[in-house]
C-alpha positions in Angstrom: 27.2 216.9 91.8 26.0 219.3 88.7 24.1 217.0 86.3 24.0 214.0 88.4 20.2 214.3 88.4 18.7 216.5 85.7 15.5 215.8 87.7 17.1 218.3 90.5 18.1 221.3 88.3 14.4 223.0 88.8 16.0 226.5 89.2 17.6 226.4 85.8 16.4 227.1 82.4 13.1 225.2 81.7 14.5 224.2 78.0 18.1 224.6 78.3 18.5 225.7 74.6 15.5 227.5 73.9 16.3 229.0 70.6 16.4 225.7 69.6 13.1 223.9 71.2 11.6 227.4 69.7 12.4 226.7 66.3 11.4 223.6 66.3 8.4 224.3 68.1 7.4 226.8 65.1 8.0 224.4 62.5 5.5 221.6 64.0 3.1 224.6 64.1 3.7 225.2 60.9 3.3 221.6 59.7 0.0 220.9 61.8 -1.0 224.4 60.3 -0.5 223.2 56.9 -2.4 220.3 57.3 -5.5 221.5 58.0 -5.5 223.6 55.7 -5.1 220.8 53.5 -8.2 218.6 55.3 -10.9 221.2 55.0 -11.8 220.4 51.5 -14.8 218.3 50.5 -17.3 218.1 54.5 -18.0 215.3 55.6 -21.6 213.5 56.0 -23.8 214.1 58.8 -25.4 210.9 60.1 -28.6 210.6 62.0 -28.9 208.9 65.6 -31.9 208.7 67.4 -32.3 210.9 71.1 -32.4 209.3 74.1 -36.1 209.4 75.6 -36.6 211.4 78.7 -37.6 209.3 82.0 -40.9 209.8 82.9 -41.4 211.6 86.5 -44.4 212.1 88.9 -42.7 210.9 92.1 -43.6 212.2 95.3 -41.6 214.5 96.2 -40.4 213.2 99.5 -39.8 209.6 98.0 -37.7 211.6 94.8 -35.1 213.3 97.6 -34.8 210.7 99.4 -34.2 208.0 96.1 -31.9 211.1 95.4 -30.1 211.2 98.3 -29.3 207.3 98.0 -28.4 207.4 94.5 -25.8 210.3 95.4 -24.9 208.2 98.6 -24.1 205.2 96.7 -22.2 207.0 93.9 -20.1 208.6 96.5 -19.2 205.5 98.6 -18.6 203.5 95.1 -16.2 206.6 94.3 -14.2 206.7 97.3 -13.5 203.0 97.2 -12.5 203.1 93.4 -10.0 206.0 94.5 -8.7 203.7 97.6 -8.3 201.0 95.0 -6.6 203.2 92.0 -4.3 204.5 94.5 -3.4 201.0 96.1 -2.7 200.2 92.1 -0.3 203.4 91.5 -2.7 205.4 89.6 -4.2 208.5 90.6 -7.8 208.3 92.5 -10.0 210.3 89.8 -8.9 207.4 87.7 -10.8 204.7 90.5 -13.4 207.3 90.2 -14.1 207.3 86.9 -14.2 203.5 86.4 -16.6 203.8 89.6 -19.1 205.7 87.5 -18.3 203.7 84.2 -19.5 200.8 86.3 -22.7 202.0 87.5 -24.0 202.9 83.5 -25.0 200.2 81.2 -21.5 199.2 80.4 -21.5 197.4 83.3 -24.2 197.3 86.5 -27.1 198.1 83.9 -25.8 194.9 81.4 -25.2 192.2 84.2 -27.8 193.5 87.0 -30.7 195.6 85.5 -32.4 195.2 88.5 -29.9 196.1 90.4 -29.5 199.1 88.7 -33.0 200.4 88.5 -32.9 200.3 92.3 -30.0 202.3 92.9 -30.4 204.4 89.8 -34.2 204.9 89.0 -34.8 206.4 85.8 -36.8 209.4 87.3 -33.4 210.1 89.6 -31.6 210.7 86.0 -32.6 214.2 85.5 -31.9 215.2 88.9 -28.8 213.8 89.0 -27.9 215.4 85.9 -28.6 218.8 87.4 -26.2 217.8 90.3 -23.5 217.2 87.8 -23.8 219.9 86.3 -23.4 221.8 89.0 -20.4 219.8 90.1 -18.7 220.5 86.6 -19.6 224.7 86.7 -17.4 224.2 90.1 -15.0 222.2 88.9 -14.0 224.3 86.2 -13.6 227.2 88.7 -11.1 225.3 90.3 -9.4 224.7 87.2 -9.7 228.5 86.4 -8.2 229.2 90.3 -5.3 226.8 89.7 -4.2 228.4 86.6 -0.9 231.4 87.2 0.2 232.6 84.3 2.8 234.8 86.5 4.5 231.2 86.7 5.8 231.2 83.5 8.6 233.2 84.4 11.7 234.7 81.8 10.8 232.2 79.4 7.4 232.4 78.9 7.0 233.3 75.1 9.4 229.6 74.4 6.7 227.9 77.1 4.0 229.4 75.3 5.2 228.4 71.9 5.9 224.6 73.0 2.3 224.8 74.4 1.0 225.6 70.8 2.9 223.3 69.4 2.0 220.6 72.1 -2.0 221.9 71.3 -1.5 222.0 67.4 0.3 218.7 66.6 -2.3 216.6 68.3 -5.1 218.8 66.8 -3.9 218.6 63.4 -3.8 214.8 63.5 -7.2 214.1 65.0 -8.5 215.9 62.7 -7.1 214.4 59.6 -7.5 210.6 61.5 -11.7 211.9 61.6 -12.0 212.7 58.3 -12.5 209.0 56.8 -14.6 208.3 59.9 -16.8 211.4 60.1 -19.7 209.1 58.6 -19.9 206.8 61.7 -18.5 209.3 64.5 -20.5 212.7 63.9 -23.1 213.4 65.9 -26.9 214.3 65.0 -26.2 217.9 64.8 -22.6 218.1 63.8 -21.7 219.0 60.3 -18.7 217.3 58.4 -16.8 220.5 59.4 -17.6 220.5 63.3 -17.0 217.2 64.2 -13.6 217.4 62.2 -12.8 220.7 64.5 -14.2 218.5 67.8 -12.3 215.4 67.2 -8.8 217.6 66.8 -10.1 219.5 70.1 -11.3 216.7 72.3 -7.4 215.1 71.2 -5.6 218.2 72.1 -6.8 218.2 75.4 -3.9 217.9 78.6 -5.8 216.7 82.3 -3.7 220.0 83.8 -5.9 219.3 87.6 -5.3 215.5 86.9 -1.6 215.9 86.1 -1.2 218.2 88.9 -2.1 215.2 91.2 0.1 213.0 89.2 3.1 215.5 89.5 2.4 215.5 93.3 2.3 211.7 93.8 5.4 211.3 91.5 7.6 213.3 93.6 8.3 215.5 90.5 6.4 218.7 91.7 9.6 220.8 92.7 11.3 219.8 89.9 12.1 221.2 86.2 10.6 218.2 84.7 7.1 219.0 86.5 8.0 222.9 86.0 7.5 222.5 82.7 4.8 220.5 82.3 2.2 221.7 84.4 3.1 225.3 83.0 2.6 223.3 79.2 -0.6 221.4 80.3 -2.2 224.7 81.5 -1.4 227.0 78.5 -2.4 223.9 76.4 -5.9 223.9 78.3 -6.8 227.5 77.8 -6.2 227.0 74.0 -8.1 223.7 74.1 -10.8 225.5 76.0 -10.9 228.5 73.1 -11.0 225.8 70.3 -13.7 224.3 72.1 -15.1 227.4 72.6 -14.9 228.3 68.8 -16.2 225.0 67.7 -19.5 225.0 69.8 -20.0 228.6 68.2 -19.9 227.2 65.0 -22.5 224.3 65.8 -24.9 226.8 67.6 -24.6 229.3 64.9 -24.4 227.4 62.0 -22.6 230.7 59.6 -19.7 232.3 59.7 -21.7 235.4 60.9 -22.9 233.7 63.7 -19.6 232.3 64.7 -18.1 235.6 64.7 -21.2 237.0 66.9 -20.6 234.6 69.3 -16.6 234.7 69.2 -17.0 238.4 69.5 -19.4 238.9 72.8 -17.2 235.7 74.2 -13.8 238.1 73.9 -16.1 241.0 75.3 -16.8 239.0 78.2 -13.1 237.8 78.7 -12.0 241.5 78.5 -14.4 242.8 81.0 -13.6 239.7 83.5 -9.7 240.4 83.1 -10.0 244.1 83.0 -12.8 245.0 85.3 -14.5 242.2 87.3 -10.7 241.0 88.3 -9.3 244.0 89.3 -12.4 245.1 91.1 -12.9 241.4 93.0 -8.8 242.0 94.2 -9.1 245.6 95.6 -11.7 244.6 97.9 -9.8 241.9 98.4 -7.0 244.1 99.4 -9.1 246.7 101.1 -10.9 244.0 103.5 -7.4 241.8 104.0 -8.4 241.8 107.7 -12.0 240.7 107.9 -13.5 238.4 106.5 -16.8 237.3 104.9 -19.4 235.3 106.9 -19.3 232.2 105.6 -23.0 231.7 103.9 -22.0 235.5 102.3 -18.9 233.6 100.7 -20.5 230.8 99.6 -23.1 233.2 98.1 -20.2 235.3 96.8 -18.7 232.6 95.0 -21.4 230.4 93.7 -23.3 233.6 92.4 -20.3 234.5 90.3 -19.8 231.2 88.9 -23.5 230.4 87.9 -23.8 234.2 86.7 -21.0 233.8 84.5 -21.8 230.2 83.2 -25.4 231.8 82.5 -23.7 234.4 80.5 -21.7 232.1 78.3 -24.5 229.7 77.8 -26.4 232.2 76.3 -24.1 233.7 74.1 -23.4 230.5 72.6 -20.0 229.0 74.0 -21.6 226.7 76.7 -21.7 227.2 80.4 -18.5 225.4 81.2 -16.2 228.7 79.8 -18.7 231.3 82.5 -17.2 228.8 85.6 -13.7 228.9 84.3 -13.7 232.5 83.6 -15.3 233.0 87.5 -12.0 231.0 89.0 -9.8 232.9 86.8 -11.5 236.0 88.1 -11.0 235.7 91.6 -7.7 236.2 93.1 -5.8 233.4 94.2 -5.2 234.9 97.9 -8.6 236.5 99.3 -8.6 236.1 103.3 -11.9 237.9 103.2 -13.3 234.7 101.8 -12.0 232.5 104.1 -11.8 229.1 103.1 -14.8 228.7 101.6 -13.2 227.9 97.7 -11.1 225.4 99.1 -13.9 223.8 101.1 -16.5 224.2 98.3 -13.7 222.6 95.7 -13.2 219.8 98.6 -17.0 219.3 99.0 -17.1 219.0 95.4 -14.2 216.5 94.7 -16.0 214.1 97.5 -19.8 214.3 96.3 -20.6 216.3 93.2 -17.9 215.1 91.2 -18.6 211.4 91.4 -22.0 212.0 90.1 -21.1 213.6 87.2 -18.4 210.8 86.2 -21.7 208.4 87.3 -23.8 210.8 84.7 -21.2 210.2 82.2 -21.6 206.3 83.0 -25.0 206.0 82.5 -24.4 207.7 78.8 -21.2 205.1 77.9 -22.7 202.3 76.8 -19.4 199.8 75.2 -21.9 198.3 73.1 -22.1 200.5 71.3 -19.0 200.5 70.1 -18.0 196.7 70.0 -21.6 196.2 68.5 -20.0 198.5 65.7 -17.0 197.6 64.0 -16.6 201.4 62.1 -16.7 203.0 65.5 -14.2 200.3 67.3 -11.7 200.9 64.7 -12.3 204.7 64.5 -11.5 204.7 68.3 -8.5 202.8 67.9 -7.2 205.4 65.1 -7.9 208.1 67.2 -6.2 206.6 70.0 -3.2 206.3 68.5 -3.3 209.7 67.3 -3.8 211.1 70.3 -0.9 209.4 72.1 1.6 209.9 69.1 0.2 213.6 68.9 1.0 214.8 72.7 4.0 211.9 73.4 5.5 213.2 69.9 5.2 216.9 69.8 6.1 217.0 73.7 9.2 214.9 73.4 10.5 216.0 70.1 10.3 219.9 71.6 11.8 219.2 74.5 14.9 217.2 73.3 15.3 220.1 70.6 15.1 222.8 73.8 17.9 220.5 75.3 16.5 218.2 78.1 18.3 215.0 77.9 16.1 212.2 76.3 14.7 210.5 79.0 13.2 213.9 80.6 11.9 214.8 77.1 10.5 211.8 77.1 8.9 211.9 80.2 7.3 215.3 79.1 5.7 214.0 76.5 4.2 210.9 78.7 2.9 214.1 81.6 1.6 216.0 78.4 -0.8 212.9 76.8 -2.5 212.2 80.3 -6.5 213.7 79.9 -8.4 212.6 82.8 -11.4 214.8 83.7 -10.7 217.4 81.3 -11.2 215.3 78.7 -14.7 213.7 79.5 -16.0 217.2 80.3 -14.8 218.2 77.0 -16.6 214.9 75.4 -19.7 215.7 77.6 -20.0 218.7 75.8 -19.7 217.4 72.7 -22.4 214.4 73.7 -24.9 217.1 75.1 -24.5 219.7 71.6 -24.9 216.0 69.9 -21.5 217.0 67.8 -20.4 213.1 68.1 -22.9 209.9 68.2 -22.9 208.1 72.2 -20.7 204.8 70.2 -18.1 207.6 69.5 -18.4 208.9 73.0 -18.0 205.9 74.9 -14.7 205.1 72.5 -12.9 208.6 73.8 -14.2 208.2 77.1 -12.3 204.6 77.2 -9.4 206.8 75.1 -9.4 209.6 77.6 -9.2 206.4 80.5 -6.4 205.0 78.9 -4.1 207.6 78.5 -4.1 208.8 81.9 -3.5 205.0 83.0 -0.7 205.1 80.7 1.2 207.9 82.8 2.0 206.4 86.0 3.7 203.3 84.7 5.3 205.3 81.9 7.0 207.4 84.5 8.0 204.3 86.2 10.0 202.8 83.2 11.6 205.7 82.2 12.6 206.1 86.0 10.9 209.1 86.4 8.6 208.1 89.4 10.2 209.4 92.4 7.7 209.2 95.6 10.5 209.9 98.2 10.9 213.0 96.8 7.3 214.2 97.6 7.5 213.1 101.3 8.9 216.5 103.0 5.9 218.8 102.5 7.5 222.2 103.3 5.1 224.8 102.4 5.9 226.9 99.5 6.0 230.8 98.6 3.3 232.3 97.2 
């Protein structure tokens, strides 16, 4: 029966009245437009925080990999079970995941066991676990950059895209104003009032689109418009996250408008010659070599050379590594028999071993303490929490009731819209490592980015929105 389920009309009109959703879409633009224009008066103060020391090293070298390969063993059994126990508790597993390597930091393991902790986590191990993470994040974002179609927007992709601004600019605009009065006790040691204002309204705007993905698929709401919608939003929102980000980093590493335009500039020539050139060229010999395909060590080399040749381009023009990876997954083409599976197996061999130690690197640098030792910073996370939720949950639901989904849908859009996940703590790493926020404001939007995605699942479950059943038959899909 028509309208029975408005879960079931996926081949209809994403936003059944989309003059309407556009419109008001435009005017929340306008709005979060208007007010920062209105914030970016009087900068805020630049506090001092003290770095971290380095751990000393002069381990043998066969005692260091093998402390390493423990470490990593650990972290990877301590992940798995977390994402066992997340599922069991109806959340997604990168969620048991990330309190895994929450635990293993100082929050936890290192507070109530220090010994404990300096026998499975060494302070000489630090570094090189640090290199392993950040090697897990380069292929991470190439994922992320694979996943992303923009051909799946369809006939109405310039509404989408506009409801993805929107989506992007509502909770941008109020992080940044809910910053301003706590720029003092938030910004990092090298942030000016300016760029931590410009981070805190990134590192709000930010949609988990791999994380929801999962979410989507364990909801049962993949194949339908509901899930259409929002996995189309949360991508579109991430690639303008991503270019905030991208723009804000160029402003701390250049320091003048000059030197943000410098780096803007050879970041947009770099984008151009992927998408025009490097694309084009990796899909005719796709095309051309449809029936062989690589060796496998000549894909892997393939692959990981274009990702790390990228990231090393990015890095040193000034928009950090993490944009060279995503700009290598966008660059190859989604089909390629000629590599095999070697993506899909790296991506897999990353999920299982890499990944958990870069949530575990993120552990050892979220320290609560920090925050609940700091009243200032407890209550500027708590702001910025509920900014971030009434930002995404807001802009999302308002937009799509306007567009004509029925209330509980456009309600349940704005819960799939406001979950961060992974993409959020990279985003915050970034910010930790350029030192645009202090570690007591990281540790606060880490627990913010937690939080969030926890929300989702039971969200979806009171709204009614949580449909398993209809995940079960796994029929495989058209290209």
């Amino acid at each position: 029966m028509r309208g029975h389920d408005p879960l079931d009309d996926t081949e209809q009109a994403l936003l059944p009245a989309p003059a309407r959703g556009l419109a008001v879409a435009l005017l929340l633009i306008a709005v979060a437009g208007v007010s920062m224009v209105l914030v970016f008066g009087p900068g805020a103060q630049q506090p001092g925080h003290p770095a971290a020391p380095a751990a000393p090293a002069g381990v043998p070298p066969a005692q260091s990999i093998l402390r390493l390969f423990l470490a990593v063993a650990v972290i990877g059994g301590l992940a798995s079970l977390g994402g066992v126990l997340a599922r069991r508790a109806g959340q997604p597993s990168v969620v048991g995941q990330m309190v895994a390597g929450l635990l293993l930091g100082p929050s936890a393991l290192g507070s109530l066991a220090p010994g404990v902790s300096a026998l499975i986590l060494p302070g000489w191990v630090a570094p090189q676990l640090e290199l392993l993470a950040q090697a897990g994040l380069a292929v991470f974002m190439f994922t992320v950059g694979r996943e992303f179609d923009p051909a799946a927007l369809g006939r109405q992709r310039v509404v989408v895209g506009v409801a993805a601004l929107a989506m992007t600019a509502v909770p941008f605009a109020l992080g940044a104003v809910a910053a301003v009065p706590f720029a003092g006790a938030l910004a990092g040691p090298s942030a000016s009032g300016t760029a931590f204002v410009l981070f805190a309204g990134t590192a709000l705007s930010v949609t988990a689109f791999p994380v929801l993905a999962r979410i989507l698929q364990e909801a049962g709401l993949t194949v339908t418009r509901l899930g259409s919608l929002a996995i189309l939003c949360a991508g579109l929102a991430d690639v303008l996250a991503w270019c905030a980000l991208a723009a804000v980093i160029a402003l701390a590493h250049a320091g003048s408008p000059a030197g943000v335009l410098t780096s803007l500039g050879l970041a947009a020539a770099l984008v151009l010659a992927v998408t025009l050139v490097v694309r084009p060229a990796l899909a005719a010999l796709a095309a051309r070599h449809a029936a062989r395909r690589l060796p496998a060590p000549a894909a892997l080399a393939l692959v990981l050379g274009l990702i790390f040749a990228l990231a090393a381009a990015t890095d040193a023009i000034g928009v950090h590594a993490i944009f060279g990876a995503l700009l290598a997954g966008v660059a190859f083409p989604r089909d390629a028999p000629v590599l095999g599976a070697v993506p899909e197996r790296l991506g897999s061999l990353n999920r299982a071993m890499l990944l958990p130690v870069f949530f575990a690197s993120i552990g050892l640098r979220t320290d609560v303490h920090l925050a609940f030792g700091h009243p200032v910073v407890l209550l500027g996370g708590a702001v910025l929490l509920v900014a971030a939720v009434l930002g995404k949950l807001g802009a999302a639901g308002v937009i799509a009731w306007a567009g004509g989904m029925p209330g509980r849908l456009a309600l349940g859009l704005g819960v799939l819209m406001n979950a961060r996940g992974v993409t959020e703590i990279v985003v915050l790493s970034t910010g930790l490592g350029m030192g645009l926020i202090a570690p007591g404001t990281f540790t606060v939007l880490v627990l913010m980015a937690l939080i969030t995605t926890m929300m989702t699942a039971p969200a979806l479950r009171r709204l009614g929105l949580y449909a398993p059943a209809r995940a079960e038959p796994r029929t495989p899909q058209p290209a």
